[in-house]
N, C-alpha and C positions, 0 to 999 in steps of 0.2 A: 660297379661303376668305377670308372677309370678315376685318376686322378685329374686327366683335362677336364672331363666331363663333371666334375667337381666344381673346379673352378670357374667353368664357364656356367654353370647354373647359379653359383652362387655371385658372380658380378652381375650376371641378367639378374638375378632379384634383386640387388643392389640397385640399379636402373628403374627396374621398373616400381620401386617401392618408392623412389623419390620421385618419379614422374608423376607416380597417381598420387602422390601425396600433394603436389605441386599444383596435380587440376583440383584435388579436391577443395584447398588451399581457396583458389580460385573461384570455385564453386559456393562455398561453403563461407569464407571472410572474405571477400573481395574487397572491403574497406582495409586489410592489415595491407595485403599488397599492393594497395595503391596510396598507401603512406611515403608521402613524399621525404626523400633525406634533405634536408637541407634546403637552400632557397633554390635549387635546381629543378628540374623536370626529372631526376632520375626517382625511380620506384622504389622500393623493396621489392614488388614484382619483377623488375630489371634486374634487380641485382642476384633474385633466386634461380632468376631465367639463364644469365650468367652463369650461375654457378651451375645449375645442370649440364649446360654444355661442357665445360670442362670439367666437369664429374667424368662425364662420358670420354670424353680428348683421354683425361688420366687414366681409366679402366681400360680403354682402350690399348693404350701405351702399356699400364701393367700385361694386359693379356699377352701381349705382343713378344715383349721381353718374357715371359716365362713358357711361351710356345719357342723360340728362341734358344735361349739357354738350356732347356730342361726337357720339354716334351719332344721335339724335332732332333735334339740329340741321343735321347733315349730310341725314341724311334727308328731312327738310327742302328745303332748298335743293334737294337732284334733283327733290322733287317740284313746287317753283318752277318750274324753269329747265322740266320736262315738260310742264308748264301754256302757260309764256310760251310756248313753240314749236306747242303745236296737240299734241302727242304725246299727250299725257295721255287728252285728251278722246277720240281716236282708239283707244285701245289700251281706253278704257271701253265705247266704241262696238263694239268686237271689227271694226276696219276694219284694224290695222295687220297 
């Protein structure tokens, strides 16, 4: 297993371990989350809801920057050094 394939498994479980937690949350105490903060209308269900979303906005953005900097330029470079050697053009050819 690659090193993206890593990281993108391991942020999807990060997601989706907060989401099922979030319905179950839901499912399971629906009096914690509809605890009201203050003399407002906002929830703590609001505000977890909130926070999922840019859970995911941040995951998102981390993925992005390390596809970026790290995976797309490594990828990169294999596909350099495939090129410099004659391979590339072979394996396009369907000769290797």
């Amino acid at each position: 297993m690659t090193l993206r394939q890593k990281v993108s498994w391991v942020l999807a479980g990060v997601v989706f371990l907060c989401y099922y937690a979030f319905v179950l949350g839901i499912g399971l105490f629906p009096q914690v989350l509809a605890y009201r903060l203050g003399p407002s209308a906002i929830t703590l269900g609001i505000v977890a809801g909130a926070f999922l979303i840019l859970l995911c906005i941040a995951l998102t953005g981390l993925y992005t920057f390390l596809a970026n900097e790290h995976f797309d330029t490594r990828q990169a470079q294999i596909l350099n050094k495939l090129q410099e050697s004659g391979a590339l053009k072979e394996l396009q050819n369907g000769m290797a």
